[in-house]
N, CA, C and O atoms as a DFTB+ gen file, in Angstrom:
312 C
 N C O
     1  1      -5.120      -1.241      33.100
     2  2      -3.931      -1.078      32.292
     3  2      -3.366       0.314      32.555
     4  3      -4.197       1.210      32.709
     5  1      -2.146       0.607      32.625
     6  2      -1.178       1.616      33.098
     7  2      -0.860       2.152      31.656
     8  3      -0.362       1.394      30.823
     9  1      -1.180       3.599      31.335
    10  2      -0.753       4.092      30.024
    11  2      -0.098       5.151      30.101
    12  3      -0.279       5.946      31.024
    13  1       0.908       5.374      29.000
    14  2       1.431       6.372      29.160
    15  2       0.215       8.034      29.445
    16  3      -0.840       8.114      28.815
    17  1       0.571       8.938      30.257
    18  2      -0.096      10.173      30.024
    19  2      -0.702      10.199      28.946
    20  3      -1.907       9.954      28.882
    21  1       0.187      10.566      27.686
    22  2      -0.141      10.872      26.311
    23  2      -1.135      10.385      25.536
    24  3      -1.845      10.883      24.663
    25  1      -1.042       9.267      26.045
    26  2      -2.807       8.300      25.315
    27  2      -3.756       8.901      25.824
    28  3      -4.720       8.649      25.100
    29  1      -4.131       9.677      26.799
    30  2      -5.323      10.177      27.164
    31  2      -5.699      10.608      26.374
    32  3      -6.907      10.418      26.234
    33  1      -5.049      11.416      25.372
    34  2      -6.148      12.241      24.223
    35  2      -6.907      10.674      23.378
    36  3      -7.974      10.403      22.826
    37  1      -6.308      10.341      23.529
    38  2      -7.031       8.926      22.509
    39  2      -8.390       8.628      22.759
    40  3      -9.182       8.176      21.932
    41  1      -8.704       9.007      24.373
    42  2     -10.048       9.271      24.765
    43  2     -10.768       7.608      24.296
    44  3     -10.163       6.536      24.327
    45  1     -12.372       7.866      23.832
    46  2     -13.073       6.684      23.789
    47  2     -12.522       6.143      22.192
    48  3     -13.162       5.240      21.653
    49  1     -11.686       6.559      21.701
    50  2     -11.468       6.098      20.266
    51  2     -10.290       4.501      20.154
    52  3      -9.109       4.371      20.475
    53  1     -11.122       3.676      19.660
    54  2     -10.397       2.662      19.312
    55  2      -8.780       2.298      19.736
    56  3      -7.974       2.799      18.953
    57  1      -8.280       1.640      20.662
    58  2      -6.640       1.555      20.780
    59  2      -6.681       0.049      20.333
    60  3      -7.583      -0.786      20.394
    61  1      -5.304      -0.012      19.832
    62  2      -4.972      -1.496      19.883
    63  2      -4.663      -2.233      21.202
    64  3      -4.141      -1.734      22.198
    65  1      -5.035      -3.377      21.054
    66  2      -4.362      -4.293      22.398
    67  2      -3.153      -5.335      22.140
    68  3      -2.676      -5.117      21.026
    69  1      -2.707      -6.064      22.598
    70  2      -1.459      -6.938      22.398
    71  2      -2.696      -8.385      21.369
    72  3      -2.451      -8.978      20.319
    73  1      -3.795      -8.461      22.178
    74  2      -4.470      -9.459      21.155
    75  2      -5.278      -9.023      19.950
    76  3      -5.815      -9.867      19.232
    77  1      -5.366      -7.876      19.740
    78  2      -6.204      -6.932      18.561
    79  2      -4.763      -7.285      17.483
    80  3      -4.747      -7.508      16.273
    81  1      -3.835      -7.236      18.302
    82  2      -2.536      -7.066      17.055
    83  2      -2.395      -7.829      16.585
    84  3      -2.163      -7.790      15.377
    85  1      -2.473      -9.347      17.511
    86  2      -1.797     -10.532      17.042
    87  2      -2.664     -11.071      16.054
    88  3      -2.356     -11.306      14.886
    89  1      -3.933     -11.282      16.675
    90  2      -5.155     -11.220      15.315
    91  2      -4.532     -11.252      14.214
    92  3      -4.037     -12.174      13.564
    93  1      -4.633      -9.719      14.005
    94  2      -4.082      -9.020      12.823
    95  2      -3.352      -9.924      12.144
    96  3      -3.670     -10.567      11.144
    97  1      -1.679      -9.926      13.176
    98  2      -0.882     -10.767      12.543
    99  2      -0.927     -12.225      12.036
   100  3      -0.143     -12.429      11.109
   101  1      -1.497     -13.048      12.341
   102  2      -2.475     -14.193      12.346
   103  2      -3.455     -14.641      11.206
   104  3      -3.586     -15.734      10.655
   105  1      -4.080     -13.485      11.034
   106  2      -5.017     -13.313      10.184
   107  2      -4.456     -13.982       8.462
   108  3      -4.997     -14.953       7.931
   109  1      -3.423     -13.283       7.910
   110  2      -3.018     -13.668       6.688
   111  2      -2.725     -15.306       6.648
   112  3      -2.967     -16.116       5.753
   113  1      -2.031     -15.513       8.131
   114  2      -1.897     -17.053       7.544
   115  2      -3.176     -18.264       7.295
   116  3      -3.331     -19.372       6.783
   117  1      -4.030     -17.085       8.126
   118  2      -5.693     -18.238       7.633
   119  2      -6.100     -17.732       6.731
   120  3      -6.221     -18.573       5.841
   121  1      -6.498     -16.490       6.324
   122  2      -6.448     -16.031       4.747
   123  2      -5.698     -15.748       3.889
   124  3      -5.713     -14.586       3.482
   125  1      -5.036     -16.440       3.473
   126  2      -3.988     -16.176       2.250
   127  2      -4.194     -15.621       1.473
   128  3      -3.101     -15.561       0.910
   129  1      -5.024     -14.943       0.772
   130  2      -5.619     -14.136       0.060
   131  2      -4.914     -12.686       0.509
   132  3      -4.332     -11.866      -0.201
   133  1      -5.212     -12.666       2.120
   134  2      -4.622     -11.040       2.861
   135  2      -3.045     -11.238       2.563
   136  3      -2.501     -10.161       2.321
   137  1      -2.144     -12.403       2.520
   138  2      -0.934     -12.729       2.581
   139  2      -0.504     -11.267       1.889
   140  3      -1.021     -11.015       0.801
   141  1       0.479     -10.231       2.509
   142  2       1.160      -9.379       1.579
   143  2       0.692      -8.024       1.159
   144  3       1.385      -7.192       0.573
   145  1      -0.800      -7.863       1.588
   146  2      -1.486      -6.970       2.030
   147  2      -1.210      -6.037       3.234
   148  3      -0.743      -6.353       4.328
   149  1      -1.748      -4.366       2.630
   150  2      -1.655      -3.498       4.252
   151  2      -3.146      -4.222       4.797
   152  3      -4.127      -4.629       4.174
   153  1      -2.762      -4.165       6.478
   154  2      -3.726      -3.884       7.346
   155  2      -4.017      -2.831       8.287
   156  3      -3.204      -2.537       9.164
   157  1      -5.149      -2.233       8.159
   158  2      -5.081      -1.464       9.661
   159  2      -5.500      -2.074      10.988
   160  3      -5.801      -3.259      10.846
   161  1      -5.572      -1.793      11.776
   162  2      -5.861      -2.906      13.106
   163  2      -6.390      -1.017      14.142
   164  3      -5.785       0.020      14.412
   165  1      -7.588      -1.476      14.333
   166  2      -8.311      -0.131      15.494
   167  2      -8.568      -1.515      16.512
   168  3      -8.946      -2.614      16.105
   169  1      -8.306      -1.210      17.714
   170  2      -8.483      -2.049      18.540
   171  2      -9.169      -3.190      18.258
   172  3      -8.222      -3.908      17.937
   173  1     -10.300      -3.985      18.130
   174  2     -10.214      -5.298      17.777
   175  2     -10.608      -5.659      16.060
   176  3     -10.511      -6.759      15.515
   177  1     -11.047      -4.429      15.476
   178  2     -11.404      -4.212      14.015
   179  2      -9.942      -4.061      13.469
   180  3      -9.037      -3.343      13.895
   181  1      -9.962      -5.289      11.975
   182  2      -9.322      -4.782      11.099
   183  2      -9.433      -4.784       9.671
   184  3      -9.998      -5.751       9.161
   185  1      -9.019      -3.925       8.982
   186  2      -9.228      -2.946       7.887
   187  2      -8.441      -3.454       6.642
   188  3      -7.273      -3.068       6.626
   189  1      -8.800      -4.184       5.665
   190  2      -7.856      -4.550       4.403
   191  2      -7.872      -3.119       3.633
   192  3      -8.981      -2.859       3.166
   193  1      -6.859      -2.125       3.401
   194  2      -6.468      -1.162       2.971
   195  2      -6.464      -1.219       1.368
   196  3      -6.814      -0.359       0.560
   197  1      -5.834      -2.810       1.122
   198  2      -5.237      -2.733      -0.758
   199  2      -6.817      -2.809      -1.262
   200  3      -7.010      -2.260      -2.347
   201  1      -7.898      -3.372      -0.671
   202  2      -9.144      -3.171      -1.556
   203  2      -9.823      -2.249      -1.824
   204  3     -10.265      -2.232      -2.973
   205  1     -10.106      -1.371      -1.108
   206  2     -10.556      -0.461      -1.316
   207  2      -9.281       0.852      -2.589
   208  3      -9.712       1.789      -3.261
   209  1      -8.179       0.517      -2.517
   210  2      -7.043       1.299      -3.045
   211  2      -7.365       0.954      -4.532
   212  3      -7.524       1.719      -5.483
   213  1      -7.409      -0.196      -4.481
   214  2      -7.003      -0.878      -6.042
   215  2      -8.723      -0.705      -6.600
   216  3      -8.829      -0.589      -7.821
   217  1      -9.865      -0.686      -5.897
   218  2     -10.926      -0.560      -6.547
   219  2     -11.210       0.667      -7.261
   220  3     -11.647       0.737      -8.410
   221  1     -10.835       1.939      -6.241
   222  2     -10.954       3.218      -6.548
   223  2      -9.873       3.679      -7.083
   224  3      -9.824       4.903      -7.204
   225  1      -8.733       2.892      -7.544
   226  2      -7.215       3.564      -8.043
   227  2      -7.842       4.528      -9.037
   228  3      -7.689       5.721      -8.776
   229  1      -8.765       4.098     -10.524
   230  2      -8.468       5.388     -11.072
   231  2      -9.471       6.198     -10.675
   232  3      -9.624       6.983     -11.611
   233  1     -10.203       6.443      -9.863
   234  2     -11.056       8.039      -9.462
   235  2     -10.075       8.477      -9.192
   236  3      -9.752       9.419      -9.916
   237  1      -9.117       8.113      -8.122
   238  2      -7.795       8.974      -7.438
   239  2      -6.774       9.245      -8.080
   240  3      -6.201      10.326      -7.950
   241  1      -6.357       8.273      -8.913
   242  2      -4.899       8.397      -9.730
   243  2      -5.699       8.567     -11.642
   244  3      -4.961       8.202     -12.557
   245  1      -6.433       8.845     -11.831
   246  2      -6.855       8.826     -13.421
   247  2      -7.051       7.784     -14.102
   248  3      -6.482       6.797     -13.634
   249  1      -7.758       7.574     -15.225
   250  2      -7.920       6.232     -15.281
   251  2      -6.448       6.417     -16.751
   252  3      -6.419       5.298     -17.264
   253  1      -5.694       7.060     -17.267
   254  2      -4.570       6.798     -17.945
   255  2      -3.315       6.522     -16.947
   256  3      -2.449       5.723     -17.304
   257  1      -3.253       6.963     -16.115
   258  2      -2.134       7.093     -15.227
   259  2      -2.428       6.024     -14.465
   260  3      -1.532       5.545     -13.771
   261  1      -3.578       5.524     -14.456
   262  2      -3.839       3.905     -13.298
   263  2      -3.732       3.064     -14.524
   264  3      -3.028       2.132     -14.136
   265  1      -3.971       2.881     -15.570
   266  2      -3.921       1.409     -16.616
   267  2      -2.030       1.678     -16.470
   268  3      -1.418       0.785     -15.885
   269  1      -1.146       2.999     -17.059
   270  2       0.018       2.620     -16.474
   271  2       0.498       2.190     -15.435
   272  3       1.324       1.283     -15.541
   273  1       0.266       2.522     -14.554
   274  2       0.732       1.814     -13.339
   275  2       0.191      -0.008     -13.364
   276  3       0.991      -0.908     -13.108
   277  1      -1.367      -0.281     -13.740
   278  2      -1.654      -1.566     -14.106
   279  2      -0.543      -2.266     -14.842
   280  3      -0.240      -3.417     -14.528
   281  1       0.203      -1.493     -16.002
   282  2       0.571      -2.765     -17.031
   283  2       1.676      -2.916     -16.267
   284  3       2.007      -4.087     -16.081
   285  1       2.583      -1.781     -15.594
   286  2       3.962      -1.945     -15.250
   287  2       3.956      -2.507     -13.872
   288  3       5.027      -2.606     -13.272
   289  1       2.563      -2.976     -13.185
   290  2       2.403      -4.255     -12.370
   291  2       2.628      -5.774     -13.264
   292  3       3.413      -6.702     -13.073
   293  1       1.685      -5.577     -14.187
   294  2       1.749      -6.804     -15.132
   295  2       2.798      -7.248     -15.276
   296  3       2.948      -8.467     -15.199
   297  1       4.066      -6.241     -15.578
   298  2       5.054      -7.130     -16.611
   299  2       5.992      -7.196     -15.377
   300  3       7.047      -7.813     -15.526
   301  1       5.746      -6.675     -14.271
   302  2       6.640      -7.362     -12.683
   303  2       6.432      -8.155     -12.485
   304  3       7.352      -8.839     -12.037
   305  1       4.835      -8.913     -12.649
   306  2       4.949     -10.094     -11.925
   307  2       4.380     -10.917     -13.163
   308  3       3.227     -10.726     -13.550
   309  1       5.318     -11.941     -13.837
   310  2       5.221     -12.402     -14.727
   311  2       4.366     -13.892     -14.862
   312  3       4.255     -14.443     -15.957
């Protein structure tokens, strides 16, 4: 594969490929569950982002400032 110069720093670390991506893209319609979810995609690994977010929301965001943000999810999606 022919890469730009600039990827060289990327060195031995994970790149995506054209089929690492499509995966990816792919992926939600067999798990619907992922439907609407971030993903990350490292070359053939990929990464559901909202679980880990929403588990740890209040260590990071407080647990008063995460139940707000909780309810004013609630009453969006009715």
């Amino acid at each position: 594969m022919l890469l730009p110069k600039f990827l060289d720093i990327w060195g031995d670390l994970p790149a995506n490929e054209p089929i690492g991506v499509a995966r990816a893209l792919l992926l939600p319609a067999i798990k619907t569950d992922l439907n609407g979810k971030s993903l990350f995609v490292a070359g053939h690994s990929i990464v559901d982002f909202e679980e880990g977010l929403s588990r740890t929301q209040p260590e990071w965001m407080g647990k008063e400032l995460s139940d707000h943000v909780n309810e004013g999810q609630s009453r969006l999606i009715p």
